[in-house]
LUMNU-577983 format. One record per residue (C-alpha): residue number from 1; residue in one letter; chain; x, y, z. Coordinates in nm, 2 decimals. Example, Ala and Ser with C-alpha at 12.3 -4.5 7.8 and 13.67 -1.06 7.14 Angstrom:
BEGIN
@nr 1, rest a, kette A, u 1.23, v -0.45, w 0.78 .
@nr 2, rest s, kette A, u 1.37, v -0.11, w 0.71 .
% end
This chain:
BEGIN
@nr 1, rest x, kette A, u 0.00, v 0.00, w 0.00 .
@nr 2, rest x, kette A, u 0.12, v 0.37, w -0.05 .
@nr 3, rest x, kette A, u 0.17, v 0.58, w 0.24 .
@nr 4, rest x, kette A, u 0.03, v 0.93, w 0.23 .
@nr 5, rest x, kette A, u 0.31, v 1.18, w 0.13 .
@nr 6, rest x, kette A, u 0.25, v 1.32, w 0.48 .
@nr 7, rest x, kette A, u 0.42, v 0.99, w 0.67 .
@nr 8, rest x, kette A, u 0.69, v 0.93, w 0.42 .
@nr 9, rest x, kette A, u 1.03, v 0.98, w 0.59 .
@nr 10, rest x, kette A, u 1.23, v 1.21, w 0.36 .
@nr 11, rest x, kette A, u 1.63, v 1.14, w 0.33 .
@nr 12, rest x, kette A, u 1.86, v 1.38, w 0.48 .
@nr 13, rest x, kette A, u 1.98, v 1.68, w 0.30 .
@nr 14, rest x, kette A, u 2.36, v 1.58, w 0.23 .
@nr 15, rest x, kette A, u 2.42, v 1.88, w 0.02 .
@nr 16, rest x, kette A, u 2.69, v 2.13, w 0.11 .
@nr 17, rest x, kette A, u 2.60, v 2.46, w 0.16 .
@nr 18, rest x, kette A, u 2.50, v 2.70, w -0.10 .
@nr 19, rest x, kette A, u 2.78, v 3.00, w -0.19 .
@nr 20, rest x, kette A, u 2.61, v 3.30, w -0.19 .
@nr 21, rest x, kette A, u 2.74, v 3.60, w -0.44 .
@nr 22, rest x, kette A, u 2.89, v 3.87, w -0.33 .
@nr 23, rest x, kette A, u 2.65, v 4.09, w -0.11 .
@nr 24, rest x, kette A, u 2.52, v 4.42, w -0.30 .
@nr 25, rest x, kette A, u 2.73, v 4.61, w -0.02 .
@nr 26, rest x, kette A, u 3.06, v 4.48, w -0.13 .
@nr 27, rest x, kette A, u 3.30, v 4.69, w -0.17 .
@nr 28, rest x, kette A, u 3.66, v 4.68, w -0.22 .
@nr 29, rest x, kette A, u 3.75, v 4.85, w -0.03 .
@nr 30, rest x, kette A, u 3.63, v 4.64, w 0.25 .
@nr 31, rest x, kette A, u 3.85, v 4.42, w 0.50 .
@nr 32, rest x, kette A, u 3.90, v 4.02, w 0.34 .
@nr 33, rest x, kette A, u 3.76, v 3.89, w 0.62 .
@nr 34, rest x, kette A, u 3.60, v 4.02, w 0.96 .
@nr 35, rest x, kette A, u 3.92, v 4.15, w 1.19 .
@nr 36, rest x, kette A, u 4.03, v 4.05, w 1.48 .
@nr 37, rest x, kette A, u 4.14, v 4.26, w 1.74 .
@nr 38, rest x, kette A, u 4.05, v 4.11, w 2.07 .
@nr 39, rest x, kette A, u 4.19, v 3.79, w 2.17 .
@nr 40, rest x, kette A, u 4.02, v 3.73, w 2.50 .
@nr 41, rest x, kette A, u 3.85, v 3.45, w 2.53 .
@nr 42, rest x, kette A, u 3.92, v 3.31, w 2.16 .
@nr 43, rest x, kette A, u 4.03, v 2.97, w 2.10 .
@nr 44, rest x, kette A, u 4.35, v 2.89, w 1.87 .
@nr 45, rest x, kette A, u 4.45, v 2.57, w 1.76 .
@nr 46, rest x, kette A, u 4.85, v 2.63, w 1.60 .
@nr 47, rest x, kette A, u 4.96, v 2.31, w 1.43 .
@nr 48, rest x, kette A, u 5.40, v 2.35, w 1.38 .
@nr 49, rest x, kette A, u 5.39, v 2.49, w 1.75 .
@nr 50, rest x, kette A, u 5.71, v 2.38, w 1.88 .
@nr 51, rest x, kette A, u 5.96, v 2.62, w 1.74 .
@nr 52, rest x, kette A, u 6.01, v 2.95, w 1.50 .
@nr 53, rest x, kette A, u 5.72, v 3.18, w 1.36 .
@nr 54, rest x, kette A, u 5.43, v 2.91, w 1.50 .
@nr 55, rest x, kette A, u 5.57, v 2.91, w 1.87 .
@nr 56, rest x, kette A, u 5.62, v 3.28, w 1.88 .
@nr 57, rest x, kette A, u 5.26, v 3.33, w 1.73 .
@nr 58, rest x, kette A, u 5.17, v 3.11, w 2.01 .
@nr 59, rest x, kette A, u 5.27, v 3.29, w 2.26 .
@nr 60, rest x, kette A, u 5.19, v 3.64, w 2.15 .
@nr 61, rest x, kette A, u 4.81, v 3.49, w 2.15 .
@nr 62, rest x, kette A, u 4.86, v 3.36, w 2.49 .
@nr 63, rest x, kette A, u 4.98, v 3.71, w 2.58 .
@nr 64, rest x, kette A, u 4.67, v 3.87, w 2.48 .
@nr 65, rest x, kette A, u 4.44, v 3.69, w 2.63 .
@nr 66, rest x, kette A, u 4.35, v 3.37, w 2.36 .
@nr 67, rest x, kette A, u 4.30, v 3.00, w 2.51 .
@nr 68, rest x, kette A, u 4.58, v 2.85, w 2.32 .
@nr 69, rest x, kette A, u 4.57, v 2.46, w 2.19 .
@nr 70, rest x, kette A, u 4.91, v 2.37, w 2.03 .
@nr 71, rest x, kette A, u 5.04, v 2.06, w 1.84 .
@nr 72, rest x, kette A, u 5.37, v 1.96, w 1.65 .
@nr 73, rest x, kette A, u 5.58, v 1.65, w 1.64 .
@nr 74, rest x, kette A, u 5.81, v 1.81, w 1.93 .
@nr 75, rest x, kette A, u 5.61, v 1.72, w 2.27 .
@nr 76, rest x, kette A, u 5.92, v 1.79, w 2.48 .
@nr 77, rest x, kette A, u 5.89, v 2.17, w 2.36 .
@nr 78, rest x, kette A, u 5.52, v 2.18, w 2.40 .
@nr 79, rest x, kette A, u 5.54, v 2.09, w 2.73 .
@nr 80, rest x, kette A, u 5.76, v 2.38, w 2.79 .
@nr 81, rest x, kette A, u 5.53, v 2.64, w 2.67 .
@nr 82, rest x, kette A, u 5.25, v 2.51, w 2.84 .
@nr 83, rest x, kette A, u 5.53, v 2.53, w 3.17 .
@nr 84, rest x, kette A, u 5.60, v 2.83, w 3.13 .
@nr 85, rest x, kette A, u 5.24, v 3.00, w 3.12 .
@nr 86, rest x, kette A, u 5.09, v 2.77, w 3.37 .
@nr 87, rest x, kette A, u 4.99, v 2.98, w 3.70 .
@nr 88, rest x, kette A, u 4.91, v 2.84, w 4.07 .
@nr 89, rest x, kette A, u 4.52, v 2.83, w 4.15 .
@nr 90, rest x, kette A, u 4.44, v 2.94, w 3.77 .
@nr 91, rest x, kette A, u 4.31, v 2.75, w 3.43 .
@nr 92, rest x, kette A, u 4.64, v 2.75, w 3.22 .
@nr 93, rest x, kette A, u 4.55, v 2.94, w 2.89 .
@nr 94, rest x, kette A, u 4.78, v 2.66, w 2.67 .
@nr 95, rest x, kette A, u 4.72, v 2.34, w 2.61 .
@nr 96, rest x, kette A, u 4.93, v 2.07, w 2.46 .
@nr 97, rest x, kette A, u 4.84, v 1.80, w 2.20 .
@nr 98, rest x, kette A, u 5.18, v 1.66, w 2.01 .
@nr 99, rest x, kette A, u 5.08, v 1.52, w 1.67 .
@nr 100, rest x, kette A, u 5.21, v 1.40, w 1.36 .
@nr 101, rest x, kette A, u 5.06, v 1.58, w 1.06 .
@nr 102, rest x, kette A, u 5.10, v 1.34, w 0.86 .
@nr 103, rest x, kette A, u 4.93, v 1.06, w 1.01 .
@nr 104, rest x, kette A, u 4.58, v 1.11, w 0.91 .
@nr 105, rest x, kette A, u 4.38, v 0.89, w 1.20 .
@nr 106, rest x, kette A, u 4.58, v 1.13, w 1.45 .
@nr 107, rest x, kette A, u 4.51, v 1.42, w 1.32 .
@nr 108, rest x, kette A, u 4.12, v 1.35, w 1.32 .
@nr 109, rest x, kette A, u 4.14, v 1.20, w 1.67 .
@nr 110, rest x, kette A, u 4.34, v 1.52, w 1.80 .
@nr 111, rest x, kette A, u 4.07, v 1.76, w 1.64 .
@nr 112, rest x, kette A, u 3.79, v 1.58, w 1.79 .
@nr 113, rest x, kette A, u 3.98, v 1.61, w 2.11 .
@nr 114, rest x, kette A, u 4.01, v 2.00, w 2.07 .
@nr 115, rest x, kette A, u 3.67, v 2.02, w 1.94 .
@nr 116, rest x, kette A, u 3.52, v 1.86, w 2.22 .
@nr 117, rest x, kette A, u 3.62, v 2.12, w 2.47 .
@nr 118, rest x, kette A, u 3.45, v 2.44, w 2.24 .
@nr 119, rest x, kette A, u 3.45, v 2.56, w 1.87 .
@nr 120, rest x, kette A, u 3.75, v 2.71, w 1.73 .
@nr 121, rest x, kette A, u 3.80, v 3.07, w 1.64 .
@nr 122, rest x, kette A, u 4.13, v 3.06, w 1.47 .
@nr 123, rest x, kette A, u 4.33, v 2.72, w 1.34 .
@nr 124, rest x, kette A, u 4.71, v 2.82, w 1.23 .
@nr 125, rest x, kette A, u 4.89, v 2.57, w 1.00 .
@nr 126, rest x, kette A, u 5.19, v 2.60, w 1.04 .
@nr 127, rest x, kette A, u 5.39, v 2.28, w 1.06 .
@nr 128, rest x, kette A, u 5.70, v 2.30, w 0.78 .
@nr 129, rest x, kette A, u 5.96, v 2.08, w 0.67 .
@nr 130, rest x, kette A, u 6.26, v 2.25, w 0.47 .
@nr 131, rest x, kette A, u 6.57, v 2.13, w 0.29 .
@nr 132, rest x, kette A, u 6.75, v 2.24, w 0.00 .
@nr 133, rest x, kette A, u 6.76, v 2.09, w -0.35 .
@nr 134, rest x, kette A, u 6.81, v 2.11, w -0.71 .
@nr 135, rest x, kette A, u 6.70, v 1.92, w -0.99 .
@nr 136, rest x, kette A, u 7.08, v 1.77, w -1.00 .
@nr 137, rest x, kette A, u 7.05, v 1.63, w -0.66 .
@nr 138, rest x, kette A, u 6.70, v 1.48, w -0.69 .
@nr 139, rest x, kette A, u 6.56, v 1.30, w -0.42 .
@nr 140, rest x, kette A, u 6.21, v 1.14, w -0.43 .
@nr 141, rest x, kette A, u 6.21, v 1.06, w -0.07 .
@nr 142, rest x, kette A, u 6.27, v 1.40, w 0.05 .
@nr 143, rest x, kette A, u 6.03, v 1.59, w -0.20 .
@nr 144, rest x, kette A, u 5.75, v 1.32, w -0.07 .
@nr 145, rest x, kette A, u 5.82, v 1.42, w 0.28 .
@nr 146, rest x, kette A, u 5.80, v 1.82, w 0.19 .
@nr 147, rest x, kette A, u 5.47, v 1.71, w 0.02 .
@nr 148, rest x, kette A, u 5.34, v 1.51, w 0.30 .
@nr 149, rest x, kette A, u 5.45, v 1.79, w 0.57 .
@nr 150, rest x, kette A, u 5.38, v 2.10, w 0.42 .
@nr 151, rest x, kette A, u 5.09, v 2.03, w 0.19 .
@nr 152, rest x, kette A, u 4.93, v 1.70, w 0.27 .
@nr 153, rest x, kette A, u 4.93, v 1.78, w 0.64 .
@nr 154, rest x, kette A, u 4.71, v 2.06, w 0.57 .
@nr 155, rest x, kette A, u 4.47, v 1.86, w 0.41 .
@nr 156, rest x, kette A, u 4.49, v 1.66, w 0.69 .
@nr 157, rest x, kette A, u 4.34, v 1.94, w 0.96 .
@nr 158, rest x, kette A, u 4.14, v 2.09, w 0.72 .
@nr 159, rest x, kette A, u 3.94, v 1.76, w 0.67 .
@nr 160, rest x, kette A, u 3.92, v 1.75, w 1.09 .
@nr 161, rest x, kette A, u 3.78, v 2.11, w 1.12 .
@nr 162, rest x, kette A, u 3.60, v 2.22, w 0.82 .
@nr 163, rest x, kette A, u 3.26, v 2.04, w 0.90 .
@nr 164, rest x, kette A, u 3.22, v 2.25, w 1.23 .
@nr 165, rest x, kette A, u 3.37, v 2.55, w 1.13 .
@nr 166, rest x, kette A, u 3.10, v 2.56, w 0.81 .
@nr 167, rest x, kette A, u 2.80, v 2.44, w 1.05 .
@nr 168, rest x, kette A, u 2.90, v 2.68, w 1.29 .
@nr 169, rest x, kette A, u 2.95, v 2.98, w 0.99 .
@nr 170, rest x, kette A, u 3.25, v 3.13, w 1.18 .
@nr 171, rest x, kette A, u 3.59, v 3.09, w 1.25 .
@nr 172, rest x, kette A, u 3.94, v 3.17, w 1.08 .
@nr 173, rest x, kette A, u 4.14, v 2.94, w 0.91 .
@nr 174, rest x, kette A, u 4.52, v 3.08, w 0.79 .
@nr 175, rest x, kette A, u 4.78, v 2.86, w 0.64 .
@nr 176, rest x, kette A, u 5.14, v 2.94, w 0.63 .
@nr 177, rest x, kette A, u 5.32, v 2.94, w 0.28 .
@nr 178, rest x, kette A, u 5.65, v 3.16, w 0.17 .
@nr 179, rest x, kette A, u 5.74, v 3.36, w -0.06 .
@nr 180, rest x, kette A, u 5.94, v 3.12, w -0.25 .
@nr 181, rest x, kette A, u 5.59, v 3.01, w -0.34 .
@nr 182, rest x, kette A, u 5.53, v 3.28, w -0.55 .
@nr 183, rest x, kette A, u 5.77, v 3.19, w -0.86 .
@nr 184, rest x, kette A, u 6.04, v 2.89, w -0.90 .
@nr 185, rest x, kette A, u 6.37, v 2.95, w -0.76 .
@nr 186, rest x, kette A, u 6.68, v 2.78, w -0.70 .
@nr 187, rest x, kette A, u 6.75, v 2.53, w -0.46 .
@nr 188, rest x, kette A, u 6.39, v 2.57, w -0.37 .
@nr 189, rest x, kette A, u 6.28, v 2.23, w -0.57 .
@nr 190, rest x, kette A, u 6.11, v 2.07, w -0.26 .
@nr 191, rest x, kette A, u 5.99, v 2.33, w -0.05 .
@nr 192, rest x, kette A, u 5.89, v 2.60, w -0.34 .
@nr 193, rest x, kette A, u 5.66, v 2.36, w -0.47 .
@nr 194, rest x, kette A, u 5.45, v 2.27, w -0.19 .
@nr 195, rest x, kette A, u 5.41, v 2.67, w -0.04 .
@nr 196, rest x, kette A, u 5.28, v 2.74, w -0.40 .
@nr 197, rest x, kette A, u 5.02, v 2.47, w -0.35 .
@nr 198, rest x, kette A, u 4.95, v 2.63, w -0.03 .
@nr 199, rest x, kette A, u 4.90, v 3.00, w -0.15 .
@nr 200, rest x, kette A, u 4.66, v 2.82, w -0.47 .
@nr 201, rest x, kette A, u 4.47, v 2.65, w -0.16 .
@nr 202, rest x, kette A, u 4.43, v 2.92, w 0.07 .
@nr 203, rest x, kette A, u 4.29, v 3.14, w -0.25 .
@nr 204, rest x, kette A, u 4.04, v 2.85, w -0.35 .
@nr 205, rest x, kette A, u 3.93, v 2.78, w 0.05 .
@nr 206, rest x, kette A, u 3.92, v 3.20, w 0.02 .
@nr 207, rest x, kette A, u 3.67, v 3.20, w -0.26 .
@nr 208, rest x, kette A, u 3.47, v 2.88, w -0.15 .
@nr 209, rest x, kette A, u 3.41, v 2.95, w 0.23 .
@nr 210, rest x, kette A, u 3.43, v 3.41, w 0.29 .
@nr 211, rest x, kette A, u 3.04, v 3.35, w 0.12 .
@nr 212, rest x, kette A, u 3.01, v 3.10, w 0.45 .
@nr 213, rest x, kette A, u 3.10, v 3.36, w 0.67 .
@nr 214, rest x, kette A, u 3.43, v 3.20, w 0.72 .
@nr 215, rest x, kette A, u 3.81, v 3.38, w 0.73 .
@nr 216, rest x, kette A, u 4.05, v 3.26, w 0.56 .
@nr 217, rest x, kette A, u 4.45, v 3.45, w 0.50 .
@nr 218, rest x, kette A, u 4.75, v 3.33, w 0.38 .
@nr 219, rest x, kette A, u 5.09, v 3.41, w 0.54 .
@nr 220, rest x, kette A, u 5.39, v 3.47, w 0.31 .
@nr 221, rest x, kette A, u 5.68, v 3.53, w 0.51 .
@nr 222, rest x, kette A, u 6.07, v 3.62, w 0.43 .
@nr 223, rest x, kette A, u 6.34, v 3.54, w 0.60 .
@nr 224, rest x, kette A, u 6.27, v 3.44, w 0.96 .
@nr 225, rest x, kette A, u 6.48, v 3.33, w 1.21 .
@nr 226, rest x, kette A, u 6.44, v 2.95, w 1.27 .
@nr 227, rest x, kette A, u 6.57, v 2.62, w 1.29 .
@nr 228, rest x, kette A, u 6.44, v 2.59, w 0.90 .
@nr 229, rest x, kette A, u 6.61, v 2.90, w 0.79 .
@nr 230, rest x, kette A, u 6.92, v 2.81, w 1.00 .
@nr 231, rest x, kette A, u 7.03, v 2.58, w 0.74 .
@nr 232, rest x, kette A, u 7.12, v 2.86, w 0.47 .
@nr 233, rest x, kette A, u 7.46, v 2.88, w 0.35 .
@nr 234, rest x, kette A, u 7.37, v 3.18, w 0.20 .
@nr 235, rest x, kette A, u 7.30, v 3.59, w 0.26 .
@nr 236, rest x, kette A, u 6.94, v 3.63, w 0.38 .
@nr 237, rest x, kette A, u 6.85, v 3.95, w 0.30 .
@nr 238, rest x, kette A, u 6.60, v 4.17, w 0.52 .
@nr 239, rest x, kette A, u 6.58, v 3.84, w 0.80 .
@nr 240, rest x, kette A, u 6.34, v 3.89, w 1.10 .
@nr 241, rest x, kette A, u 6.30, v 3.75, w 1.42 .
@nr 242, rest x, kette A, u 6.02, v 3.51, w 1.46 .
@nr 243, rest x, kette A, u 5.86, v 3.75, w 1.70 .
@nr 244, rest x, kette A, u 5.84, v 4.04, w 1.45 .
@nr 245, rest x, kette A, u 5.70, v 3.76, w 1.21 .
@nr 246, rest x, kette A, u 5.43, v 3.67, w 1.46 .
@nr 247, rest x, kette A, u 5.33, v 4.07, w 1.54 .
@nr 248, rest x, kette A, u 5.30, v 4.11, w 1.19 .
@nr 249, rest x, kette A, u 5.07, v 3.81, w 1.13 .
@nr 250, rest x, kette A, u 4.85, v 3.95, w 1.44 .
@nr 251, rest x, kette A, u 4.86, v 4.24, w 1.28 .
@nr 252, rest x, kette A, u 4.69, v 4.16, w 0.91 .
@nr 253, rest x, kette A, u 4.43, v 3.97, w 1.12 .
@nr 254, rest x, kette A, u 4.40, v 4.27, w 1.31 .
@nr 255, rest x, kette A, u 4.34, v 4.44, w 0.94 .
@nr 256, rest x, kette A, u 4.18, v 4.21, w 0.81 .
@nr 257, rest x, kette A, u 4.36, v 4.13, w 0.59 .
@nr 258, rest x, kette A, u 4.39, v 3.81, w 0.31 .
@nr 259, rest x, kette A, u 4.79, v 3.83, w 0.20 .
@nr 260, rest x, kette A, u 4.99, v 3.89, w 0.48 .
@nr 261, rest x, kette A, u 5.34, v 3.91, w 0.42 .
@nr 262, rest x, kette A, u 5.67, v 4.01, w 0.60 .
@nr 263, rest x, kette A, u 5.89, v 4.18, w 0.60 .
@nr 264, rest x, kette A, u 5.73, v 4.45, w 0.32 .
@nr 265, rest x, kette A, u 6.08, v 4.59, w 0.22 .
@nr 266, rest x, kette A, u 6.16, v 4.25, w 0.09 .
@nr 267, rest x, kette A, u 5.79, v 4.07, w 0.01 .
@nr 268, rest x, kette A, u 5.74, v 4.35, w -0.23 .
@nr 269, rest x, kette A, u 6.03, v 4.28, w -0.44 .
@nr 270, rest x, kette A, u 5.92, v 3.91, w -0.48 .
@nr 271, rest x, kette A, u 5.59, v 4.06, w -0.54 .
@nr 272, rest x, kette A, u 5.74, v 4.27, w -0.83 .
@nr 273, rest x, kette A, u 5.93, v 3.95, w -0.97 .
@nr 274, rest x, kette A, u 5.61, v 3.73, w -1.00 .
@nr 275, rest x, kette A, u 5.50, v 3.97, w -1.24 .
@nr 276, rest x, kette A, u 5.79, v 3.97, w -1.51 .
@nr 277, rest x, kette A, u 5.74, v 3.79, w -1.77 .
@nr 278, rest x, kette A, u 5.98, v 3.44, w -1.84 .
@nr 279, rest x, kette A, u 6.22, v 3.63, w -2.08 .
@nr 280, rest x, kette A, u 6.28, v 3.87, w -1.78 .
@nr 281, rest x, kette A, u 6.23, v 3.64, w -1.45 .
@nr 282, rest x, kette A, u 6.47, v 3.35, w -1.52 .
@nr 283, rest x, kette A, u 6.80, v 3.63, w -1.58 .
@nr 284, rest x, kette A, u 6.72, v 3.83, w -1.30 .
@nr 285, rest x, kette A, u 6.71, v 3.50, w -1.04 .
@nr 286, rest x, kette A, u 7.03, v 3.39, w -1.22 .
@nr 287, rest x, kette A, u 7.13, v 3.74, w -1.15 .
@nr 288, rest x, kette A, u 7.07, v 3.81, w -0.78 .
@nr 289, rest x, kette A, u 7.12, v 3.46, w -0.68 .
@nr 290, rest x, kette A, u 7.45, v 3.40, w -0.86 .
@nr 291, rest x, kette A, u 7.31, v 3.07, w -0.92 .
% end
């Protein structure tokens, strides 16, 4: 017998949400994303926590107020920032969870984890992996594990938070790439690759989710002061410290802003560069690289 339409169960709707056009008070001059100025009482999840520009963004949100959740490989080093801010007779404002990025299971159990104790306002991607190569020292195992570290693991925490952060309709996701994203350049054949995958994601996410009432920015920093950069055999012009990296990241959220990228007096130069054409770009690298 047929059932009247009135008692017929009707199937779920699985289908993502719709992406509205821009609003008819668009403007461009308007901020990227809504800015944020006040950390107090935010939550931040920073994934690549335990050294350089993530551990100083770290704690520059703890300082202002921000309930802190912080992963990396490194749980020795996590344990000391959570340490250092934890006060007698108070709620520490850091919380540890070491994690592989690249182990897929992990990464969803950690995020449920996090999630379980509150939404999130911000999640920082920030884990790296950086060595130097060129095409005459190829080596498939170390371009996999740039690929797996830098790119794959982003996917990784993107696939753990992006269901709640689109139910919920808020929240800020910004992903960590580098200017040696923007064009190829020597000895940059693993790590160049995988930040200009990065910046193409963070665009895409940009386009897919601000309609959703998400955030979404994309760092591009310099030269910063870390155990990556340490490495270098070579001059790195206009290098920061990894606390002027993270007060300028705080800083274009504070704005707003989409691109941020340190420092300006040399970002704007590779900005420059990404626009000459081949003919140009591949004698000018040669040129101030002597390589």
């Amino acid at each position: 017998m047929t059932l009247p339409l009135a008692f017929v169960e009707k199937a779920p709707d699985r289908s993502p949400p719709a992406i509205r056009p821009p609003h008819p008070g668009w403007s461009l001059l308007k901020p990227f994303n809504p800015p944020i100025t006040d950390w107090r009482g935010l939550r931040v999840w920073v994934i690549g926590a335990s050294s350089g520009i993530g551990l100083a963004t770290a704690e520059a949100l703890i300082e202002r107020g921000a309930s802190v959740q912080v992963s990396a490989r490194g749980a020795a080093a996590l344990e000391r920032l959570v340490a250092q801010h934890t006060r007698t007779g108070t709620a520490t404002p850091v919380q540890a969870w070491p994690l592989d990025v690249t182990d897929t299971a992990a990464v969803a159990a950690t995020a449920r984890a996090v999630l379980a104790q509150g939404p999130l306002d911000l999640v920082l991607y920030c884990a790296g992996h950086y060595r130097e190569m060129r095409a005459t020292e190829f080596d498939l195992g170390e371009l996999q594990q740039h690929l797996a570290i830098n790119y794959s693991g982003a996917l990784n925490v993107l696939d753990a938070v992006l269901p709640g952060l689109i139910a919920r309709g808020s929240g800020h996701i910004s992903l960590i790439s580098s200017v040696a994203g923007f064009r190829g350049l020597p000895k940059s054949l693993a790590y160049g690759p995988t930040k200009a995958a990065l910046t193409h994601l963070a665009e895409t996410l940009y386009l897919d989710l601000e309609p959703l009432g998400l955030g979404v920015s994309v760092v591009h920093p310099g030269f910063v002061q870390t155990p990556l950069t340490a490495q270098n055999n070579f001059s790195m012009p206009s290098l920061i410290t990894p606390e002027q990296a993270a007060a300028a990241m705080l800083n274009g959220w504070a704005r707003g802003a989409f691109d941020i990228h340190y420092p300006k007096r040399f970002t704007r130069w590779m900005k420059l560069l990404r626009l000459l054409p081949y003919r140009a770009y591949f004698p000018a690298v040669r040129r101030f690289t002597g390589l």
